[in-house]
LUMPAVO-905855 format. One line per field, with one value per atom (N, C-alpha, C): x, y, z; residue number from 1; atom name. Coordinates in nm, 4 decimals, always signed. Each point is the difference from the previous one (the first is absolute). Example, Ala and Ser with C-alpha at 12.3 -4.5 7.8 and 13.67 -1.06 7.14 Angstrom:
# residues 2
px <- c(+1.3190,-0.0890,+0.0900,-0.0350,+0.0820,-0.0770)
py <- c(-0.5690,+0.1190,+0.1200,+0.1050,+0.1190,+0.1090)
pz <- c(+0.7800,+0.0000,+0.0000,-0.0720,+0.0060,+0.0730)
zavex <- c(1,1,1,2,2,2)
kollo <- c(N,CA,C,N,CA,C)
***
This chain:
# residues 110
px <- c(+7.4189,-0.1091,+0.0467,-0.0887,+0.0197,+0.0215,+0.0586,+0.0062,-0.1647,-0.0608,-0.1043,-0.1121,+0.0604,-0.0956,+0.0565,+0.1417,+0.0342,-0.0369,-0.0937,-0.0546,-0.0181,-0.0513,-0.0748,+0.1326,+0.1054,+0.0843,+0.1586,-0.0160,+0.0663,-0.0096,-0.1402,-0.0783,+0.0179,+0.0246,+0.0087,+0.1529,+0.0914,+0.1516,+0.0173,-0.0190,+0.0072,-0.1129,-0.0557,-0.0529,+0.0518,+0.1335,+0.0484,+0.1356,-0.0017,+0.1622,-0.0444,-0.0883,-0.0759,-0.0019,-0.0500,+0.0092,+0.1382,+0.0917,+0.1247,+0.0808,-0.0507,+0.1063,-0.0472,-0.1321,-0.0695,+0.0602,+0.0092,+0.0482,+0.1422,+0.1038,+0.1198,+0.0462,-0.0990,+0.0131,-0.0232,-0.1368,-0.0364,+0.0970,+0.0582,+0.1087,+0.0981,+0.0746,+0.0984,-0.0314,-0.1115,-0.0344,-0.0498,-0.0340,-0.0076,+0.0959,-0.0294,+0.0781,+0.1022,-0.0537,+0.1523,-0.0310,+0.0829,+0.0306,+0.1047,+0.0455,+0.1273,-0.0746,-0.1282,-0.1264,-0.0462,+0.0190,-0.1092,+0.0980,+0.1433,+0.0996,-0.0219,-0.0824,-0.0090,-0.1561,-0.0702,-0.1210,+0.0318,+0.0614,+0.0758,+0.0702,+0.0771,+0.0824,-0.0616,-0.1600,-0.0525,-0.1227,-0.0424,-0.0891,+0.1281,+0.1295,+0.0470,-0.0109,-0.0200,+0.0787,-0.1742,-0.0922,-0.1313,-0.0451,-0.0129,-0.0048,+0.0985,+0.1635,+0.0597,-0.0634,-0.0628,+0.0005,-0.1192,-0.1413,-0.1225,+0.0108,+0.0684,+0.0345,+0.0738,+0.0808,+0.0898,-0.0851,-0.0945,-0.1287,-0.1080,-0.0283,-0.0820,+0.0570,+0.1402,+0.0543,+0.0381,+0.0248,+0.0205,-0.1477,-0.0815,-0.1687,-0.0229,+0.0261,-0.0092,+0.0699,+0.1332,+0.0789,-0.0129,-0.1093,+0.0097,+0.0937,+0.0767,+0.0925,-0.0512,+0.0410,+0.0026,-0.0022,+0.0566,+0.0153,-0.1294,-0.0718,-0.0978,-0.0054,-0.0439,-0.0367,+0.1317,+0.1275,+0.1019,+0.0288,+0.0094,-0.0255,-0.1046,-0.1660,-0.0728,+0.0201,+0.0441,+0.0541,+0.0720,+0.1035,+0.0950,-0.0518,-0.0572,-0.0846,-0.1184,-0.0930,-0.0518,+0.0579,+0.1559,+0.0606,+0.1117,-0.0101,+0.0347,-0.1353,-0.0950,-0.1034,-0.0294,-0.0371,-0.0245,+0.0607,+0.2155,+0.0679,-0.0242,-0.0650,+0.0323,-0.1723,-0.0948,-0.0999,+0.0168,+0.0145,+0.0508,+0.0570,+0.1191,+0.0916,-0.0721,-0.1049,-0.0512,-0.1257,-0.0410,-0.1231,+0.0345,+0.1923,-0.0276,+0.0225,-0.0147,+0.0592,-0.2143,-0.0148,-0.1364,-0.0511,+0.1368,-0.0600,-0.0659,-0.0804,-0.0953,+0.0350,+0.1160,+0.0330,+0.0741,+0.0661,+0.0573,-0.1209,-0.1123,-0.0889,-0.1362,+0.0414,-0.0674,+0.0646,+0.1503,+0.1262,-0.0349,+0.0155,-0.0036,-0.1834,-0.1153,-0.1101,+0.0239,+0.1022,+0.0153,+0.0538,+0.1174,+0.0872,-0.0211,-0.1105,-0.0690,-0.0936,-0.0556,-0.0761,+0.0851,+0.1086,+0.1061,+0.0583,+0.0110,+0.0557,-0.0517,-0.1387,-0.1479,-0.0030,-0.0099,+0.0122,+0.1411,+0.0362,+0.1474,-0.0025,-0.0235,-0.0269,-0.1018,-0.0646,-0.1194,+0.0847,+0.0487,+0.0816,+0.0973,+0.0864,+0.1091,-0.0802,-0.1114,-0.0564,-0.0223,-0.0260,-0.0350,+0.0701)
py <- c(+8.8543,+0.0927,+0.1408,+0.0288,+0.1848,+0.0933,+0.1255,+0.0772,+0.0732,-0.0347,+0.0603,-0.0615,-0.0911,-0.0912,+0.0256,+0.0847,+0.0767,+0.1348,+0.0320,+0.1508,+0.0956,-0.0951,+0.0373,+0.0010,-0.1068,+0.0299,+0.0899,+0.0428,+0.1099,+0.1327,+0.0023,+0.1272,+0.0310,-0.1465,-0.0003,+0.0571,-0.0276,+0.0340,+0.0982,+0.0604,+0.1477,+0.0849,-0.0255,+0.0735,-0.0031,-0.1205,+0.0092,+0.0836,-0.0606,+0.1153,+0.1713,+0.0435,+0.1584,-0.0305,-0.0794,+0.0391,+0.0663,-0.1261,-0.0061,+0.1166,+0.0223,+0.1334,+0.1118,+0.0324,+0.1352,+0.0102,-0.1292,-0.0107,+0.0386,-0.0815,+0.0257,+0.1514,+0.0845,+0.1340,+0.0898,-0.0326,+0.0411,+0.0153,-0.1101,-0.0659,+0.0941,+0.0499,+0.0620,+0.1466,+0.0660,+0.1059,+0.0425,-0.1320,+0.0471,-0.0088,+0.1069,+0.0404,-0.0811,-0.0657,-0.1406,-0.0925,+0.0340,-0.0892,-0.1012,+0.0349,-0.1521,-0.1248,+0.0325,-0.0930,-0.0548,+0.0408,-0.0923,-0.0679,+0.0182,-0.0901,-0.1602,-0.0590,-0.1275,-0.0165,+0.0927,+0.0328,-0.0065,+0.1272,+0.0456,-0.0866,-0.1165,-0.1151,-0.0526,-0.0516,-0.0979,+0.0254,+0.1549,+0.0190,-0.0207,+0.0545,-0.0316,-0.1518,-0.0763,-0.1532,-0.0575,+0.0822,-0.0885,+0.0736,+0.1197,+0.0760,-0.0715,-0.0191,-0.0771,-0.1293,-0.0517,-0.1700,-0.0136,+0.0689,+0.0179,+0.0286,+0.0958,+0.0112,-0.0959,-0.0674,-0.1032,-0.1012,-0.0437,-0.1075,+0.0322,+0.1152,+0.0635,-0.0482,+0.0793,-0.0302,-0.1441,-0.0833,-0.1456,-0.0688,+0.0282,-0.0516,+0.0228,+0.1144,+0.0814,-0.0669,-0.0439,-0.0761,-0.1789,-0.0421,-0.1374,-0.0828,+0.0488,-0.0639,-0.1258,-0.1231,-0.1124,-0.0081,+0.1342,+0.0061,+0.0531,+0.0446,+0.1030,-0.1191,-0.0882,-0.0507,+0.0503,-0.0787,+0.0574,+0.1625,+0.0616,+0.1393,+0.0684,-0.0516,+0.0455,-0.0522,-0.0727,-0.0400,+0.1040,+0.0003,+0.1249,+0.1380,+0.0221,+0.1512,-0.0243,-0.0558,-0.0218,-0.0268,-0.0100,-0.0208,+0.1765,+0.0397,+0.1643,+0.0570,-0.0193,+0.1171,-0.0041,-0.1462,-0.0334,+0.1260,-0.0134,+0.0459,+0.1249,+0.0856,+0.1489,+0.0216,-0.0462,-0.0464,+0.0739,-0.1207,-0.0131,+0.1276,+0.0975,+0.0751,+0.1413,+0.0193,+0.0615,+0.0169,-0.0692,-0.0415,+0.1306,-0.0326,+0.0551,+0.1182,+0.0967,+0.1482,+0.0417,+0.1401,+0.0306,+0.0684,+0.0854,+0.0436,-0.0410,+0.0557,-0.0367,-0.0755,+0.0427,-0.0753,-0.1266,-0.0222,-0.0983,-0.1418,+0.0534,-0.1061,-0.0229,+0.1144,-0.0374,-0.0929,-0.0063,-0.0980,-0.1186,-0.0381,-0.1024,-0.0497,+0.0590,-0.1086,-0.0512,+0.1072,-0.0234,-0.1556,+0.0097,-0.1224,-0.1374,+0.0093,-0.0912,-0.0951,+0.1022,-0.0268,-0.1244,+0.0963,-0.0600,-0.1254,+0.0025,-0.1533,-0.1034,+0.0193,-0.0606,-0.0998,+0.1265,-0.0571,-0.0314,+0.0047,-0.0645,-0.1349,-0.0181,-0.1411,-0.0897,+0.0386,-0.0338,-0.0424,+0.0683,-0.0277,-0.0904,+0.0152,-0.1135,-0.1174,-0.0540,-0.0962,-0.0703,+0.0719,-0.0639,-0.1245)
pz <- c(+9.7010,+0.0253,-0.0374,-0.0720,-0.0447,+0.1180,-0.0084,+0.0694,+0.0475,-0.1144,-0.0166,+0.1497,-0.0137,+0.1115,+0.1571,+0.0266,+0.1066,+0.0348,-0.0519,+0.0229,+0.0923,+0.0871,+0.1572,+0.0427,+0.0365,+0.0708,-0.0553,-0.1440,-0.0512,+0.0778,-0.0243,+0.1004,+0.1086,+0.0820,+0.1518,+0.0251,-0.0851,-0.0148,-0.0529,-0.0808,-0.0201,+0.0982,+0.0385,+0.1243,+0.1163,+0.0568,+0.0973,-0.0671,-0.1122,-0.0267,-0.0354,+0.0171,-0.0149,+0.1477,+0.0640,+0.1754,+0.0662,-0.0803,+0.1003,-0.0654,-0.1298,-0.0326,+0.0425,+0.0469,+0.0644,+0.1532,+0.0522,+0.1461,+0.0198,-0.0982,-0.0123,-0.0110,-0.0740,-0.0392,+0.0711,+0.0832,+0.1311,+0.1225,+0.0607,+0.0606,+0.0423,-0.1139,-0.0545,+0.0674,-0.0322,+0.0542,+0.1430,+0.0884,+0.0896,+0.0962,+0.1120,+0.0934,+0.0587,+0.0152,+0.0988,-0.0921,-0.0757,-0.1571,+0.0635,+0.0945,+0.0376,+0.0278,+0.0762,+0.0807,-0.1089,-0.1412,-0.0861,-0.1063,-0.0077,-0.0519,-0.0621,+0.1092,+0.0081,-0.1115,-0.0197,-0.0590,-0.1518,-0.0271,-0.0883,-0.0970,+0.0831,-0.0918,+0.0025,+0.0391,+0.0227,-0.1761,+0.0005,-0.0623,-0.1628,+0.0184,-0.1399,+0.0044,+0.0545,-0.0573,-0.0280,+0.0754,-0.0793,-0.0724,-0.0808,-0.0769,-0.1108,-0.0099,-0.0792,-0.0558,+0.1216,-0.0261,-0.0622,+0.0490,-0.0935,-0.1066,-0.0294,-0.1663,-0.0820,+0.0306,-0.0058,-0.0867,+0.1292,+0.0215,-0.1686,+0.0440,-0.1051,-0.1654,+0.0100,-0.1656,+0.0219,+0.0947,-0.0697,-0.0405,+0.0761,-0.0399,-0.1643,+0.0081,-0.1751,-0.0660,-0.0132,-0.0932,+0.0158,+0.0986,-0.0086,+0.0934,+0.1036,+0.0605,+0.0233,+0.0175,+0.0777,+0.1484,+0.0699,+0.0823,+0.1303,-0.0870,+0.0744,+0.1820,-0.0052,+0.1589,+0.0968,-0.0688,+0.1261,+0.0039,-0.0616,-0.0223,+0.0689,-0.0319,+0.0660,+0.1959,+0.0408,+0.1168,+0.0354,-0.0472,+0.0516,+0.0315,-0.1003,-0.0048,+0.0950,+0.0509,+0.1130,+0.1658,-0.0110,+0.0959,-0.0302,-0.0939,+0.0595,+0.0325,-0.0986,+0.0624,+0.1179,+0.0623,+0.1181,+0.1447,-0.0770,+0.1292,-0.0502,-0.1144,-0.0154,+0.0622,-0.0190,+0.0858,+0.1683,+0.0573,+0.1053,+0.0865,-0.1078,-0.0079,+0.0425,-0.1523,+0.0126,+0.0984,+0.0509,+0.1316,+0.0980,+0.0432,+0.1032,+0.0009,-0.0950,+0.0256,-0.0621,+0.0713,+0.0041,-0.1018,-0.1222,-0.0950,-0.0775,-0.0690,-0.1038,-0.1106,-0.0339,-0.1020,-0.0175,+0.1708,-0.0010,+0.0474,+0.0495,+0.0323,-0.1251,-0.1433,-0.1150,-0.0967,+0.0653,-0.0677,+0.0433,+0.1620,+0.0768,-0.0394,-0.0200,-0.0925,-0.1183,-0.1151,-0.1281,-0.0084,+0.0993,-0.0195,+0.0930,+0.0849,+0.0638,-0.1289,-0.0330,-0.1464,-0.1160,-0.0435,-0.0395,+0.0066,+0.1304,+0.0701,-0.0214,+0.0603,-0.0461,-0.1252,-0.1377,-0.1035,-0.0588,+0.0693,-0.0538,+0.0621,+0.1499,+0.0073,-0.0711,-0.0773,-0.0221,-0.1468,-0.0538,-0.1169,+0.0112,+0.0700,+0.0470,+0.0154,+0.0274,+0.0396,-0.1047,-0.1207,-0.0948,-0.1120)
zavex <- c(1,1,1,2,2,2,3,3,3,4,4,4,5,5,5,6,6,6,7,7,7,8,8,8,9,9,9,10,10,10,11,11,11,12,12,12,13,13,13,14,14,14,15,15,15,16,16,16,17,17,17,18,18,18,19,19,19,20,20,20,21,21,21,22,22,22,23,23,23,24,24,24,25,25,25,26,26,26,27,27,27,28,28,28,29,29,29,30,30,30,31,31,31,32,32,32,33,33,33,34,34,34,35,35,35,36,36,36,37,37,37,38,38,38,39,39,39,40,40,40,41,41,41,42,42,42,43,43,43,44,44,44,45,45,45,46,46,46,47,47,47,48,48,48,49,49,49,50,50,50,51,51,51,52,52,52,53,53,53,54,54,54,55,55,55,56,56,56,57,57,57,58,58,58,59,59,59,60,60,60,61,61,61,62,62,62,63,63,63,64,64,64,65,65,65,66,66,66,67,67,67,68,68,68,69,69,69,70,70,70,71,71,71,72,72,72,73,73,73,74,74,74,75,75,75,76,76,76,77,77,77,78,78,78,79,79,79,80,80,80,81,81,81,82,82,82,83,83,83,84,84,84,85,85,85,86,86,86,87,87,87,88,88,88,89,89,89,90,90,90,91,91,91,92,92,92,93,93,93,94,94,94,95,95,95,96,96,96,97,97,97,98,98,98,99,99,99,100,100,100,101,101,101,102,102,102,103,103,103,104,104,104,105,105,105,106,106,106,107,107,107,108,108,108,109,109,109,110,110,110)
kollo <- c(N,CA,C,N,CA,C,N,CA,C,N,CA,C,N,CA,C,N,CA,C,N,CA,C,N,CA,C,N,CA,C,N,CA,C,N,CA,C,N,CA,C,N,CA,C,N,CA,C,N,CA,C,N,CA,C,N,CA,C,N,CA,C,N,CA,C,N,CA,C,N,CA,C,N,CA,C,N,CA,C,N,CA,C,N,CA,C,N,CA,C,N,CA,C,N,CA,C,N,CA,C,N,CA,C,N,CA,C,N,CA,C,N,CA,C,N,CA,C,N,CA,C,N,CA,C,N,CA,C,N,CA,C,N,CA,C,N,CA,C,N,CA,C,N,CA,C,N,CA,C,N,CA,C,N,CA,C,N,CA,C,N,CA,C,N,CA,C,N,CA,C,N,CA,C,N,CA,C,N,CA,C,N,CA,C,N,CA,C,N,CA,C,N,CA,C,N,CA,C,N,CA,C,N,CA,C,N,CA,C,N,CA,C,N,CA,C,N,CA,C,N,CA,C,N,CA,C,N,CA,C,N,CA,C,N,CA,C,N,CA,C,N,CA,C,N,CA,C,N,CA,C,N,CA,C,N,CA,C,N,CA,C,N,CA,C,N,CA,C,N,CA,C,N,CA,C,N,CA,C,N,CA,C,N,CA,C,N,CA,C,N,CA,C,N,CA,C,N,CA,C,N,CA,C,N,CA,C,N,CA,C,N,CA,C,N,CA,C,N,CA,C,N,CA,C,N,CA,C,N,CA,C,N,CA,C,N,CA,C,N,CA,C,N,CA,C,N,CA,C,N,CA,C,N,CA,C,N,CA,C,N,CA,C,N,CA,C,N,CA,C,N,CA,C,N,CA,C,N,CA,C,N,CA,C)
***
């Protein structure tokens, strides 16, 4: 199957990796930056892994289901991560990558 026919959930992954890198960036700047540490590593590794996800779709991997698994099981915990702190940007991260998860299971399934 073409990449072409992964579209929707390209979108869905580069929109969680524009989430998690606005959050990550965010993060950094605020005040009790020690409190959001766990945020912070959480938003690099699904920000990493969406993109990851993204360029193997594009080149055809074989792999996309166990891949897309994995990457639904970080967004999930950067998800999660992000839920509980009240800024804005960390709870526009935590829908992005709920989203994410979503269609990543939905992909893995296939």
């Amino acid at each position: 199957m073409s990449h072409e026919n992964y579209s929707s959930v390209i979108q869905t992954l580069n929109d969680c990796m524009t989430a998690c890198n606005h959050c990550y960036d965010a993060c950094l700047k605020e005040d009790q930056v020690n409190m959001m540490v766990e945020c912070i590593r959480l938003d690099r590794e699904c920000a990493d892994f969406c993109s990851y996800l993204e360029q193997a779709i594009g080149r055809g991997t074989p792999f996309i289901s166990e891949l897309a698994e994995v990457c639904a099981k970080i967004c999930e915990n950067c998800g999660n991560e992000c839920k509980n702190h009240d800024h804005e940007h960390c709870q526009k991260c935590a829908e992005a990558c709920f989203r994410c998860a979503e269609e990543c299971l939905k992909l893995a399934a296939l």
